[in-house]
C-alpha positions in Angstrom: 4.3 216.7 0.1 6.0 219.8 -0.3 9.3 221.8 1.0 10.0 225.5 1.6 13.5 225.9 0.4 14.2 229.7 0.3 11.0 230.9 -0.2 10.2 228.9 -3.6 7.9 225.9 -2.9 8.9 222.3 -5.0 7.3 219.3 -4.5 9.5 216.3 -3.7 8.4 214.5 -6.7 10.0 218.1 -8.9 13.2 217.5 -7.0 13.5 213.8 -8.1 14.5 215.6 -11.1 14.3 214.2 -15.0 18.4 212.9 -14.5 17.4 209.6 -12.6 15.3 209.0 -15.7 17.4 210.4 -18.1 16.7 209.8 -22.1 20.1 207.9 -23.2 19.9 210.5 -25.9 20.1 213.6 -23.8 22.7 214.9 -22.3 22.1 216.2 -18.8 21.4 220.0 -19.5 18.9 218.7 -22.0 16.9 216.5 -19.9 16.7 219.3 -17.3 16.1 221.8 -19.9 12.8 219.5 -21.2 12.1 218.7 -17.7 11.6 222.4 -16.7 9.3 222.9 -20.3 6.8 220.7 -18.7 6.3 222.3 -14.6 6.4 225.6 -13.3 9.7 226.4 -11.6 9.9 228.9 -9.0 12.3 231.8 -9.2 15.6 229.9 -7.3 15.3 227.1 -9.7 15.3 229.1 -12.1 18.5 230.6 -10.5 20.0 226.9 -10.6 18.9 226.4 -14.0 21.0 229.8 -15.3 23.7 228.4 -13.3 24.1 225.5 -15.1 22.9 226.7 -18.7 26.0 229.1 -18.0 28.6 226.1 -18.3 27.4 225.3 -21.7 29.9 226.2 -24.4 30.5 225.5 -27.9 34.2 226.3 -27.0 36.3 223.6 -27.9 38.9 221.9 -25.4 41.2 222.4 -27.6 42.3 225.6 -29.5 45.0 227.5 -30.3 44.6 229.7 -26.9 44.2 226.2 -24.8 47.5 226.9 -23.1 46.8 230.4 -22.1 43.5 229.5 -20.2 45.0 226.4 -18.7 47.9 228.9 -17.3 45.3 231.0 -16.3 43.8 228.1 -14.2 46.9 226.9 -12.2 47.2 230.4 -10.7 44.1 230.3 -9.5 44.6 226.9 -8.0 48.0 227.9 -7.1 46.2 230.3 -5.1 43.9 228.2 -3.3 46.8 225.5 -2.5 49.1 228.5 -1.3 45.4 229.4 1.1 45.5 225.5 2.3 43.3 224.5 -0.3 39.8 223.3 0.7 38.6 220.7 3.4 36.7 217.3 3.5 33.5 216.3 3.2 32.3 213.7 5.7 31.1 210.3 4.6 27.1 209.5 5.7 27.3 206.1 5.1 24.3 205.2 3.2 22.6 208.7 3.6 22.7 210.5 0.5 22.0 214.5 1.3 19.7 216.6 -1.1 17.7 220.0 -1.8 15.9 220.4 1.9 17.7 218.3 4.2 19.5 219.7 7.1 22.6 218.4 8.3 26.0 219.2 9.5 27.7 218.2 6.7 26.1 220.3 4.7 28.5 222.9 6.5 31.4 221.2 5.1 29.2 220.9 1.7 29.7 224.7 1.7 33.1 225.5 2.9 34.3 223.0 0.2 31.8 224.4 -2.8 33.1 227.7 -1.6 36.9 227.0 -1.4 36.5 226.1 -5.6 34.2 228.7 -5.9 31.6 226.8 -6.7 29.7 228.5 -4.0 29.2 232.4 -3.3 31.3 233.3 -0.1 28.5 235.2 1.0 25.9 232.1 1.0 26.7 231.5 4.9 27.7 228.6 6.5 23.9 227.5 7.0 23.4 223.5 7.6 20.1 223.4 5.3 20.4 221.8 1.8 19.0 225.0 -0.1 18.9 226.1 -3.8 22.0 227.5 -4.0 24.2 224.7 -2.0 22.2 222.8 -4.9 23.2 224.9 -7.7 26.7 224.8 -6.0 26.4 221.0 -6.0 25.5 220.5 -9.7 28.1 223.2 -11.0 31.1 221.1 -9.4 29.4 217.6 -10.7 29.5 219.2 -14.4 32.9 220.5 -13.8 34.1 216.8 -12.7 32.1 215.2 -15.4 29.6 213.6 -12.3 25.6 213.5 -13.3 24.4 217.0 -12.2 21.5 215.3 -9.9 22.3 217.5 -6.8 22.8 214.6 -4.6 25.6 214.2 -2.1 26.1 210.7 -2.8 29.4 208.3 -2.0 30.9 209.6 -5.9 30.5 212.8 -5.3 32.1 212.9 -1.8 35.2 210.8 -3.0 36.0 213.4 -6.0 34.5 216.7 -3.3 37.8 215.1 -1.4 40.3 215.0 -3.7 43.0 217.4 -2.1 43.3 220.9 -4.3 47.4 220.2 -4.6 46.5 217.0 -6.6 43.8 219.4 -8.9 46.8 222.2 -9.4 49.3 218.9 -10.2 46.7 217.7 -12.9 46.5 221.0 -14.5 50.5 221.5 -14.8 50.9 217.9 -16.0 47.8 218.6 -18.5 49.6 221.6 -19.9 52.4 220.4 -21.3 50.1 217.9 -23.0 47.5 220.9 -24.4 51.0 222.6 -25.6 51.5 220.0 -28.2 47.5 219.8 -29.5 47.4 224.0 -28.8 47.8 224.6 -32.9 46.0 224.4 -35.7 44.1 221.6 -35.7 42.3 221.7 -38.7 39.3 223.6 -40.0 36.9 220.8 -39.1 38.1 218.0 -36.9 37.2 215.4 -34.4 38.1 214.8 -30.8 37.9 211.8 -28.7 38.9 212.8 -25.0 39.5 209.8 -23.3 38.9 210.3 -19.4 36.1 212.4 -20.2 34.3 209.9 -22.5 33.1 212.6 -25.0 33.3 213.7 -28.2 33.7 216.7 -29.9 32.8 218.0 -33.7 34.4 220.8 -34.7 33.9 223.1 -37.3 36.0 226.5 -37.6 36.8 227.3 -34.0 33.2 226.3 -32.6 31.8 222.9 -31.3 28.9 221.6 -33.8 27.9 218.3 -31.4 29.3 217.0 -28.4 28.9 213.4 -27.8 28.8 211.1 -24.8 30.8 208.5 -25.5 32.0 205.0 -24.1 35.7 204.0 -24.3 38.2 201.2 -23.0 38.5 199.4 -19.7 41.7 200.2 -18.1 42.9 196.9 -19.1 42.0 197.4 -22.7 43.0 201.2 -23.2 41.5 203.5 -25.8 45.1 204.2 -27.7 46.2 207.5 -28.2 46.9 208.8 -31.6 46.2 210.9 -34.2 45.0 209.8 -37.7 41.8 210.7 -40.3 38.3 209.4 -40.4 38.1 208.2 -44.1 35.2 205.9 -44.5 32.3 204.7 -42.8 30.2 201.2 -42.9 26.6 201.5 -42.8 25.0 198.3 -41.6 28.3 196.3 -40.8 29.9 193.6 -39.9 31.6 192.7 -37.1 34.7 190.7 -37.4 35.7 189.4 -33.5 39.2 190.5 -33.0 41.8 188.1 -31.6 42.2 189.6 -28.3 38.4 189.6 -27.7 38.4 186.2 -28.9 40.6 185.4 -26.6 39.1 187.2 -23.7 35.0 186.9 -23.7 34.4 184.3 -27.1 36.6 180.9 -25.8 35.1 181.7 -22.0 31.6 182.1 -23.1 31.6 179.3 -25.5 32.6 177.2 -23.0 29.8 178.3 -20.5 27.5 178.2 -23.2 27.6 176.4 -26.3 24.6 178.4 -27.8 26.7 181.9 -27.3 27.0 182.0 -31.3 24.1 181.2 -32.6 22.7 183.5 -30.0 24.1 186.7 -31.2 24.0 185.6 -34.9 28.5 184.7 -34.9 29.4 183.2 -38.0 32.7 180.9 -38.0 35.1 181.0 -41.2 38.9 179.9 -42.0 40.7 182.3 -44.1 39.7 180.5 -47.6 36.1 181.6 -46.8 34.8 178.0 -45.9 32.4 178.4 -43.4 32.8 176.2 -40.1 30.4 174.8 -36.9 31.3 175.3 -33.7 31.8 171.8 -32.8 34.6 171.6 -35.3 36.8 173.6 -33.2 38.3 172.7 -29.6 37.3 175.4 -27.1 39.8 174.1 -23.8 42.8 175.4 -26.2 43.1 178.5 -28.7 42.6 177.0 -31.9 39.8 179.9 -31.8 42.1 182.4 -32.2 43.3 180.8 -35.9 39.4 181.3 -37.0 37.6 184.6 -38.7 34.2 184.9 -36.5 32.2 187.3 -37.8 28.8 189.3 -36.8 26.2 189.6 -38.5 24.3 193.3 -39.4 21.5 193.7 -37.3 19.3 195.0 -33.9 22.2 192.7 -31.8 25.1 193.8 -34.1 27.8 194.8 -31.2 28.8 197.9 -33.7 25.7 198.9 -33.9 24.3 200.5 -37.3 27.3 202.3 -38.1 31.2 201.7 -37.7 33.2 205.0 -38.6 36.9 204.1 -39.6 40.3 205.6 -39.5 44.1 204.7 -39.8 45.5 203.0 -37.0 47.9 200.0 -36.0 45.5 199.5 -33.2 42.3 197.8 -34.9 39.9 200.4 -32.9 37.5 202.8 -34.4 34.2 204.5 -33.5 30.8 202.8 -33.9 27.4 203.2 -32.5 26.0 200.4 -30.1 23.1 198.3 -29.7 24.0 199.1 -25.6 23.1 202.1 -24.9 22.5 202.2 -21.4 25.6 202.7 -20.3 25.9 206.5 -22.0 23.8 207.3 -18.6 26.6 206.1 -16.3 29.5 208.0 -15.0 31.7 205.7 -15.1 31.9 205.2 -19.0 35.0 202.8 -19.2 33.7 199.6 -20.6 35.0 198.7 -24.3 37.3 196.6 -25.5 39.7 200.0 -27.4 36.9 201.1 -29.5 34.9 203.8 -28.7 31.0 203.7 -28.6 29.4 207.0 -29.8 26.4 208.6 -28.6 23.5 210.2 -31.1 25.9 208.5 -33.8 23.6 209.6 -37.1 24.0 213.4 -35.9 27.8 212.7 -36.0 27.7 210.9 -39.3 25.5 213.2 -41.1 28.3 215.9 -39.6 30.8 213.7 -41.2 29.5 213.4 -44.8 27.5 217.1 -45.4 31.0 219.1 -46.1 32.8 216.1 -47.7 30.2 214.4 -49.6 27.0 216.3 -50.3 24.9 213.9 -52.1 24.3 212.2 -48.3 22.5 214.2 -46.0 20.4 213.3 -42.6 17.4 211.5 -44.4 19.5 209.4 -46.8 21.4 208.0 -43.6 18.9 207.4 -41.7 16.9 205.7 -44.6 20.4 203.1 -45.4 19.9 202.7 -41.7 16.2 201.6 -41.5 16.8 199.6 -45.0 19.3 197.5 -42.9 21.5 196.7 -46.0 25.1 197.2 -46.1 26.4 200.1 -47.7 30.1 201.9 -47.8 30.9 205.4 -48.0 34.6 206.6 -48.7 34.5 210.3 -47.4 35.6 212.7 -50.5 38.0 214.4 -48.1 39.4 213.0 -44.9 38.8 214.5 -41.8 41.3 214.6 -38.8 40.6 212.7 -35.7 42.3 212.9 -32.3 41.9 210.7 -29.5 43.4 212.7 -26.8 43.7 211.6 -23.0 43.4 215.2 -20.7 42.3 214.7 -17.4 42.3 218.7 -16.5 41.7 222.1 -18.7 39.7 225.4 -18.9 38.4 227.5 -22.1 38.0 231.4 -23.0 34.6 230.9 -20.3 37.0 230.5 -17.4 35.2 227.0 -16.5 38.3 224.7 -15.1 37.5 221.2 -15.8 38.8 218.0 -13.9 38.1 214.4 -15.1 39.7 210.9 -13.4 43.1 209.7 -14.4 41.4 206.6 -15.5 44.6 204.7 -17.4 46.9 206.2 -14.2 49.4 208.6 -17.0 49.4 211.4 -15.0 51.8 209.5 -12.5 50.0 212.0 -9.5 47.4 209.7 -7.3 46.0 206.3 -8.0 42.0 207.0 -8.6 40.7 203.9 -7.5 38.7 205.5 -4.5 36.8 207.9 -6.8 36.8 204.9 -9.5 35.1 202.8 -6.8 33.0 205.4 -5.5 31.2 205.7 -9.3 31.0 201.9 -9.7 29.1 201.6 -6.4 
């Protein structure tokens, strides 16, 4: 089957797209970017694909000009609020709209892509789904931290609608928070935004990697703080904290005495001595008084690599045997810690400056050995785990992520929180 969409032809199948089978390694420019290596695009896909390649940066979110841009961005939304902002997007119940359909909705589709200019004014008011409502589509997604699949689904909608007065009251409240992290930061540093789930490495003013990463539920927040990554575990164990024992281990092991043995949990008092699980009374927290700990390995729940820093909190970063959810957009299911994506390129990051003797091979050969193994970093390197919900860098692109933890004190998200989890 195929569809004329502007004069390029696509076959359905090509507009399925590589994101619905995204590698969990790949972010989504790179899964489109292999996707398009293996067909033959025609010349307004091609347009979308510039479009998109256009918002990749290796700017940093935060700088020392971070407050400039973000001032630059609130008047231009001060603008479009003081123009009546931008209209709604109609529900379709459980009709998702895509390249090729042909709708009226796709008339609001445009006046709203065009009233964030995400959309050229001069693109019409046409009700057919064409390549550049698409490229329109996937710019916003990106700039919302959304998959950019081009779809017109419930998540989309319920961030399309978010009224432009709440965007320009996310950016104000955002830069007084970018004024305090707006100097030097350090020459090479790590940041952890919070609502956006990612990562950042940075080295001398640029971004090295960018990392998808997995943070805490809204009843177990990521903490804020700054502090220095000085060691990491290869291989580790995982010592249950109290709170988690308390949550998920006493619950579980009452639904299922095997839960332990299952994922390889290990029961100690604090003199070492080793315990059973029958020896303990699951209907009360005499649990909580115990050391259970993980053992290394393919289940291991940090994964083959646990990065530490100082904090009060108990949290650091570690990679994950689950890593499924780096896929979702919704990307707000630890316990505090946070879960890092493509952790070996991070780690090899980590230790080439500050201890030479390691490089990419030797990790990922301490990895594969499966022994454990601890590396103090020669020189510390700052971490911040930062929570900004809105910002813009020297490209201009003005980015908007949920108020996941409710600090902004604007909206309550739980529509567009709902919309994701659906």
């Amino acid at each position: 089957m195929q569809l004329a969409l502007g004069g390029a032809t696509l076959s359905t199948m090509l507009l399925g797209f590589a994101f619905e089978a995204m590698a969990e390694s790949q972010s989504p420019l790179e899964a489109l970017r292999q996707h398009s290596q293996r067909v033959e695009w025609e010349d307004r896909f091609d347009a979308t694909m510039e479009s998109l390649l256009a918002m990749e940066t290796s700017n940093p979110t935060l700088s020392p000009k971070t407050a400039d841009y973000i001032s630059a961005a609130i008047d231009q939304y001060s603008r479009i609020v003081q123009m009546g902002g931008w209209g709604q997007v109609s529900a379709g119940g459980k009709k998702a709209l895509r390249i090729g359909a042909k709708d009226n909705r796709v008339v609001e589709l445009r006046k709203r892509l065009i009233g964030s200019g995400d959309l050229e004014q001069t693109a019409g008011l046409s009700n057919t789904f064409d390549s550049y409502v698409d490229a329109g589509l996937r710019r916003f997604q990106m700039r919302h931290g959304l998959t950019p699949d081009g779809v017109l689904g419930k998540s989309t909608i319920a961030t399309l609608n978010v009224p432009a007065q709440v965007r320009l009251q996310q950016l104000e409240t955002n830069l007084v928070r970018l004024r305090s992290m707006s100097g030097f930061l350090g020459d090479r540093y790590v940041m952890v935004n919070i609502p956006a789930a990612e990562i950042e490495a940075v080295e001398n003013g640029h971004v090295r990697s960018r990392h998808t990463a997995v943070v805490g539920k809204i009843d177990r927040q990521t903490p804020i703080l700054n502090s220095k990554i000085y060691e990491l575990n290869f291989n580790p164990y995982w010592t249950v904290p109290v709170s988690i024992i308390r949550k998920d281990l006493i619950p579980k092991m009452k639904q299922d005495p095997q839960y332990l043995a299952k994922n390889k949990i290990r029961i100690f008092d604090w003199k070492g001595n080793e315990l059973t699980w029958q020896e303990i009374d699951w209907n009360t927290e005499e649990a909580t008084k115990y050391q259970f700990r993980q053992e290394p390995g393919e289940i291991n729940s940090l994964g083959s690599v646990r990065i530490n820093f100082h904090n009060k909190h108990q949290v650091y970063l570690h990679d994950t045997p689950s890593k499924s959810l780096f896929g979702s957009d919704y990307r707000f299911n630890s316990s505090g810690c946070v879960r890092v994506q493509n952790v070996k390129e991070l780690v090899t990051w980590l230790l080439e400056s500050t201890t030479p003797d390691w490089n990419r091979s030797r990790v990922d050969q301490v990895i594969r050995v499966g022994e454990r193994e601890d590396v103090k970093l020669k020189s510390s390197i700052p971490l911040y785990l930062t929570y900004i919900t809105a910002w813009s860098n020297e490209d201009g692109i003005i980015q908007f992520r949920d108020d996941i933890y409710n600090r902004d004190g604007l909206y309550s998200g739980e529509a567009v929180t709902q919309a994701r989890l659906q």
